[in-house]
N, C-alpha and C positions, 0 to 999 in steps of 0.2 A: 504494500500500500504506500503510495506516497504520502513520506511523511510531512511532507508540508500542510494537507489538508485532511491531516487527519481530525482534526479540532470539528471542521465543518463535520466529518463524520461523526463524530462523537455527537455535535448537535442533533442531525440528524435523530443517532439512535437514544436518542433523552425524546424528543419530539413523538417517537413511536412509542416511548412508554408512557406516558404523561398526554398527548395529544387530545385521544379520545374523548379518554375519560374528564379531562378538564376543559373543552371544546377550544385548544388553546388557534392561536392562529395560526398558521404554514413556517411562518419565520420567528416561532419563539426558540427560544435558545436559554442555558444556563451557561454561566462563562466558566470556563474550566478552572478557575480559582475556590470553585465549590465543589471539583471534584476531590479537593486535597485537604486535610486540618493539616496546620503547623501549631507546634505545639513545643514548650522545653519539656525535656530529658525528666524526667522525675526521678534523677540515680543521684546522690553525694556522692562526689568524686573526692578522693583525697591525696590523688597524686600530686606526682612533679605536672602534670598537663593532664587537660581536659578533654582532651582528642578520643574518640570512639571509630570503634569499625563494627565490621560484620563478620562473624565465621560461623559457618553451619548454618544454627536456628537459634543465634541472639547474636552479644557483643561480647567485645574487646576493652576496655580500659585498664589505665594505671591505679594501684592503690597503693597505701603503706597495708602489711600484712597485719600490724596492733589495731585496726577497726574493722579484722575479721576475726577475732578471737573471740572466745565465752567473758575476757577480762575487761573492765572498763579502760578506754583509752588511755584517756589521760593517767590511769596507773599502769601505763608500760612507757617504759624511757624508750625505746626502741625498737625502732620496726625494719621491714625491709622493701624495698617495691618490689611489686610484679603487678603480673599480667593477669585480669582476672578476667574471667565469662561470665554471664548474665544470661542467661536464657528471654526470649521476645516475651513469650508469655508469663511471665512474671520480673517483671523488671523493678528490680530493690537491691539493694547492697546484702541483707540479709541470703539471697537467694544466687548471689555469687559464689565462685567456686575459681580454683589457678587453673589459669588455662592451660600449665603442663606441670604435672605435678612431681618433675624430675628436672625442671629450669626456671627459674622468676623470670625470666624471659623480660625484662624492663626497659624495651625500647617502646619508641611511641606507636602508639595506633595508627596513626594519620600517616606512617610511614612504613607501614606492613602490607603485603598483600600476596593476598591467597591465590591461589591455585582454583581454578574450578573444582576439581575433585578435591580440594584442602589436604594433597600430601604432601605440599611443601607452601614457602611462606620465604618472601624475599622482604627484606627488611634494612633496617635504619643504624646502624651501630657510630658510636664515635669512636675514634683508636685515638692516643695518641702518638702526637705525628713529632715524635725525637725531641721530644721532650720540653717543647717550648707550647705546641696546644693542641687542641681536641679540632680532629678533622672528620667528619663524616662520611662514612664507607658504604657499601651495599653489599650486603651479606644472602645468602639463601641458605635453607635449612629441611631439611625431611621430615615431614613428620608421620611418625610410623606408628601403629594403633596408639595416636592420642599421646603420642610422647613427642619429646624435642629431641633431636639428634643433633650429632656436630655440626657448627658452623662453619660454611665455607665463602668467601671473598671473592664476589665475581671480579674475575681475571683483569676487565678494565678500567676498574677502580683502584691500580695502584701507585696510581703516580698523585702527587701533592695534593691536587684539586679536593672540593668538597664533592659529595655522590650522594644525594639521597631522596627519599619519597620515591621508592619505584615505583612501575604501576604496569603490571602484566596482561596481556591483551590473553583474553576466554581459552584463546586457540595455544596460548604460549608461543607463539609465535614471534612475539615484539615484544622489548619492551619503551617506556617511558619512563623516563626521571629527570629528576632537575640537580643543576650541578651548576658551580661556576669555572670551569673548564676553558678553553680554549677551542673554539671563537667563542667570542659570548658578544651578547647585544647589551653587557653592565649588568651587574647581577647576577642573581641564580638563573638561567637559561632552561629551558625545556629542553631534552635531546632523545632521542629514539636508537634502540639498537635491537637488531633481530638475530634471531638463531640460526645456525648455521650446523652444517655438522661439523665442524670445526669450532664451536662455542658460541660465543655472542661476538658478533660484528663490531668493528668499529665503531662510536658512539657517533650521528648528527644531528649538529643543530638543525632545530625545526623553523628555523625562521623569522626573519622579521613580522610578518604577517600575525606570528603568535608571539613571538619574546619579545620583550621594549627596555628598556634601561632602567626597570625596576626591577623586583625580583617574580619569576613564575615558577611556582612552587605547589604542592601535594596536587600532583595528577590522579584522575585516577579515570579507569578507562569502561566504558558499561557493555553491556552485552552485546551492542551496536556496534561497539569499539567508538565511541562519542568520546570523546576528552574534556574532563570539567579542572580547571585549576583555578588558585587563585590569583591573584595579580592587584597592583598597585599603578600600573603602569598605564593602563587602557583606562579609557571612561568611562566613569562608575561614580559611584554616590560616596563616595569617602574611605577611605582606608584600602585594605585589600579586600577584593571583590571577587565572585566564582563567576565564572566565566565558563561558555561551552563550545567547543570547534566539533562541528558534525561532521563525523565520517564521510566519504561521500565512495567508499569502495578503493579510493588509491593512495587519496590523501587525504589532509582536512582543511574545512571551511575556515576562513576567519573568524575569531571569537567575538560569541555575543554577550553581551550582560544578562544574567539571572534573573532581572529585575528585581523590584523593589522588597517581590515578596520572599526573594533569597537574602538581595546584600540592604545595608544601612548604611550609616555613616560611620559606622565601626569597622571591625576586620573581621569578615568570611570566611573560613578555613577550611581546608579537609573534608569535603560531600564528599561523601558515596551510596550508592544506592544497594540495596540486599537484593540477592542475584535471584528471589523469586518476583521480583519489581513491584513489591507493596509499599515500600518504605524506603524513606533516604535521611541522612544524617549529614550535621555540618556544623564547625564551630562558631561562636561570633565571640570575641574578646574587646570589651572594649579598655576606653584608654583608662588608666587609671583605676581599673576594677581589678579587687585580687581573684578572682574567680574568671571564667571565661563560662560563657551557657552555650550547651549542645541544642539544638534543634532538630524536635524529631518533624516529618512530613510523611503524615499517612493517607491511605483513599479514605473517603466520607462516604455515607450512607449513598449517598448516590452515585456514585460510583458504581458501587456494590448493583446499583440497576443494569448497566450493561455491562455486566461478566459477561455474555456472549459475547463480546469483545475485545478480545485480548488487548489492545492499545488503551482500551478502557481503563484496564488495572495497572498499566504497565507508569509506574515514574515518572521515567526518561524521555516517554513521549508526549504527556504530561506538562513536565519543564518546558520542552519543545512547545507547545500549545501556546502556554504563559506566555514563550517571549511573542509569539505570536500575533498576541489578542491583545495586546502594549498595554499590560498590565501595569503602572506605576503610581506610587503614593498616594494605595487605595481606593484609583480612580480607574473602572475599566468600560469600555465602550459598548455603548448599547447594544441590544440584538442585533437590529437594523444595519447597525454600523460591523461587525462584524459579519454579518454574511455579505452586506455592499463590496467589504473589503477583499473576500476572500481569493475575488477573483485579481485583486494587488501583489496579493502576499505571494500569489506561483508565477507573477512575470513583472516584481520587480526590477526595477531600473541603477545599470553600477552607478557609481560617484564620479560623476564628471560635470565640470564645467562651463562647457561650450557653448556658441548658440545652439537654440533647440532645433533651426533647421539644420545643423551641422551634422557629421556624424560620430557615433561614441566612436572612443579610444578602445582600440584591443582591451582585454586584459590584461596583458602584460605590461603592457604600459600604464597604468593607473600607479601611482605612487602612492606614499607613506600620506596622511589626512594635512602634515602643516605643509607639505606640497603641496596638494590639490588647495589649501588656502593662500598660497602664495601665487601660486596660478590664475585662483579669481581674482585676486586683489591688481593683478597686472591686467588683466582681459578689462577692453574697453568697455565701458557702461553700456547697458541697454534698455536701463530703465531709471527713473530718478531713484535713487535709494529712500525708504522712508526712514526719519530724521525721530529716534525715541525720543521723547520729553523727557525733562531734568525730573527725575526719580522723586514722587512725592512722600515719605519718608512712613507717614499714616495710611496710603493708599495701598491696597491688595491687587496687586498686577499677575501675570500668567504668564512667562515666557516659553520656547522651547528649547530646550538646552538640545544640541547637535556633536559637541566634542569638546577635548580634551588636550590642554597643551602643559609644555613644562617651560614657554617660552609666554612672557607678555604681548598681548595684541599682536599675535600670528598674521591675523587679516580682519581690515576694520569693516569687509561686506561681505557675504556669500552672495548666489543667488539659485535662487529657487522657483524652479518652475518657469526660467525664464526673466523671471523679475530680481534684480540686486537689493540687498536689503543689509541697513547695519546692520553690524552686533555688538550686541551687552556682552561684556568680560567680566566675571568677579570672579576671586580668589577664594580655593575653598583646599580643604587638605592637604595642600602644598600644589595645587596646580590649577592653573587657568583654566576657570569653565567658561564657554561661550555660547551664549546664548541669541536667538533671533526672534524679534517681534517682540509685543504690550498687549496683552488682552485682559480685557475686564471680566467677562466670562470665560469661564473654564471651557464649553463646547466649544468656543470659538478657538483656542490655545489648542483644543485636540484635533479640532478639523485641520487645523495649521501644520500639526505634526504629522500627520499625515498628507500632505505636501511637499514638507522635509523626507519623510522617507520618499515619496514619490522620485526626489532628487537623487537619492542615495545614501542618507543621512540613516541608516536602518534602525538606530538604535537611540534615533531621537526620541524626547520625552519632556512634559510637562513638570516646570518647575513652577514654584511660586514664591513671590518675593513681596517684601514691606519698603520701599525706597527700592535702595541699591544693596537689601541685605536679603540672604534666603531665606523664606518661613518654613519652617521644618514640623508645623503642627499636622499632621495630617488631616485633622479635622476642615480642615480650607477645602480643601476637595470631597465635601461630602456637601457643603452649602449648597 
């Protein structure tokens, strides 16, 4: 099925259960944000980290072993970390158990992964590296009825570099992890290496298109072979963000943002999804919190409607749907507007800015986004730009935010749809957001952004602002 319009299907199959009986009309729709609860973790965690996975039929976390004893904590001077299970169906601290009960095995979660069959498990170790500091390796290990066996050091992790978060593809075929190696685009990098019968291949970078000169880090790869990492680097809503690049059979797509209903203005960690596709997990750490909160995302009761549907139950197609239906800060677009759209979303237009009677640029030639704004800002005018008003400080404005720079006033116009148009700059967790257009109403800011994507802007989104400052209550978009 393609997945781009699977969502319309989904509608669809909600319309034949509900239709009849509620005499609803041709084009009612539930937006796929009701097919999922998010929800925190309800486990105390008392590790070094807060990072959770998946093995078997529950999880993975760190603890001190003194708050699994019969003895009260606080009367044990000392404990030791490990690796604990949780089983899904009862998930309590009480109801843990060591995930191997011959290793503490006390690497992180967010940096382990399993095998489809769980007989082995590729992981996160720090060595130290000659005595001056702690370097991170990637390790793999057997595990044979339910035990840990010896660890061994995949072969090209031993030169200086850091090596971690791998992330093995269903088939074992490939892997993913992030390193700051050589080339790198600044930062921890993304790199991929496959198997061979000779071992694992030489490690490559995946790209500009996915790495940027922050860090890209815990991959992790789903039964599509889809890639969701975090990143600081792309445009997003603050901090580090999860992001998804879709398979597409050879390689992968450019990464999209989660949206709202994944990332914040915190830091987004670590998703991954349980490989029977009911459930996904992810970290959010904000700044100054001693604690970090896991985020569980399950199907809702309706969901549970079309189980003849396997896309239905499924996550990952799910997420796909969200970035879809431009889900952001609680605001998502009527029925109406969703099926109008659908036929946008399978013959979107790339990012260029030429005239409209012109013709697009190859793919290949499309460049990095502060090119294609340095591009428009030189391309002659062909419309008068409209001129924002000086920012009234008490007034509730709508803009749509399009991208992201690490550079001041990139380009002082886009244009869209043909027409050039300033843009508003403001500064927000260390990088320039730019934004295009002033609306008073919010339908009007959304029609807008859909415009912007019209142009190529995919992952454009409704902000909202008091003067020249962001309002971050989400209540605004519910008036």
């Amino acid at each position: 099925m393609n997945r781009i319009i699977t969502h319309s299907f989904l509608l669809l199959s909600l319309f034949s259960i509900y239709g009849m009986a509620q005499e609803a009309p041709v084009n009612d729709s539930i937006p796929v944000v009701e097919l999922m609860i998010k929800d925190t973790l309800e486990l105390e965690l008392h590790g070094p980290s807060s990072d959770i996975t998946f093995y078997t039929n529950g999880m993975v976390f760190l603890s001190n072993s003194k708050y699994h004893q019969n003895m009260i904590p606080d009367h044990i001077t000392f404990g030791v970390i490990k690796a604990y299970f949780v089983p899904l169906e009862y998930i309590a601290l009480e109801s843990s158990t060591p995930l191997f009960v011959n290793d503490n095995f006390p690497y992180s979660p967010a940096g382990m992964s399993f095998t489809r069959n769980y007989q082995k498990v590729y992981f996160t170790k720090a060595e130290d590296h000659h005595g001056r500091r702690n370097v991170e390796k990637i390790y793999e290990m057997e595990i044979i009825d339910g035990r840990a066996s010896g660890h061994e050091q995949l072969s090209f992790t031993t030169d200086p570099s850091r090596y971690l978060h791998p992330a093995i593809s269903m088939d074992e075929s490939f892997m993913i992890f992030s390193s700051d190696r050589t080339p790198s685009s600044g930062g921890l990098d993304l790199y991929i290496t496959r198997k061979t019968s000779g071992g694992w291949s030489k490690p490559e970078n995946m790209g500009h298109s996915i790495n940027s000169s922050s860090h890209e880090w815990y991959p992790y790869l789903d039964h599509n072979n889809d890639l969701y990492f975090s990143s600081a680097g792309h445009m997003g809503y603050g901090g580090y963000d999860i992001y998804v690049c879709k398979y597409n059979g050879s390689s992968w797509d450019p990464p999209r943002n989660l949206t709202t209903y994944i990332n914040s203005e915190q830091d987004e960690l670590g998703l991954s999804i349980h490989p029977n596709k009911h459930m996904a997990v992810f970290t959010q750490v904000a700044d100054g919190a001693a604690r970090a909160e896991v985020f569980k995302i399950s199907l809702s009761e309706k969901a549970s409607l079309i189980a003849d549907n396997s896309d239905g139950n499924d996550i990952s197609v799910l997420l796909s749907d969200l970035i879809e239906s431009g889900y952001t800060e609680g605001n998502l677009p009527s029925s109406d507007e969703m099926l109008a759209g659908k036929d946008r979303l399978i013959t979107s237009t790339p990012l260029i800015f030429e005239e409209a009677e012109q013709p697009a640029k190859p793919e290949a030639e499309v460049q990095d986004a502060s090119s294609l704004m340095e591009a428009a800002a030189a391309r002659p005018e062909t419309a008068q730009p409209e001129t924002p008003s000086e920012p009234d400080p008490n007034r509730l404005l709508f803009r749509v935010q399009i991208l992201s720079s690490t550079s001041s006033n990139t380009s002082p116009r886009v244009t869209i749809e043909g027409k050039t148009y300033l843009t508003f700059e403001y500064y927000y967790k260390g990088a320039y957001r730019i934004t295009v257009g002033e609306f008073e109403e919010l339908s009007d800011a959304t029609a807008f952004r859909g415009k912007c994507r019209n142009s190529g802007f995919d992952q454009a989104w409704v902000a909202a602002f008091r003067g020249k400052e962001r309002e971050t209550d989400p209540s605004v978009f519910r008036k």
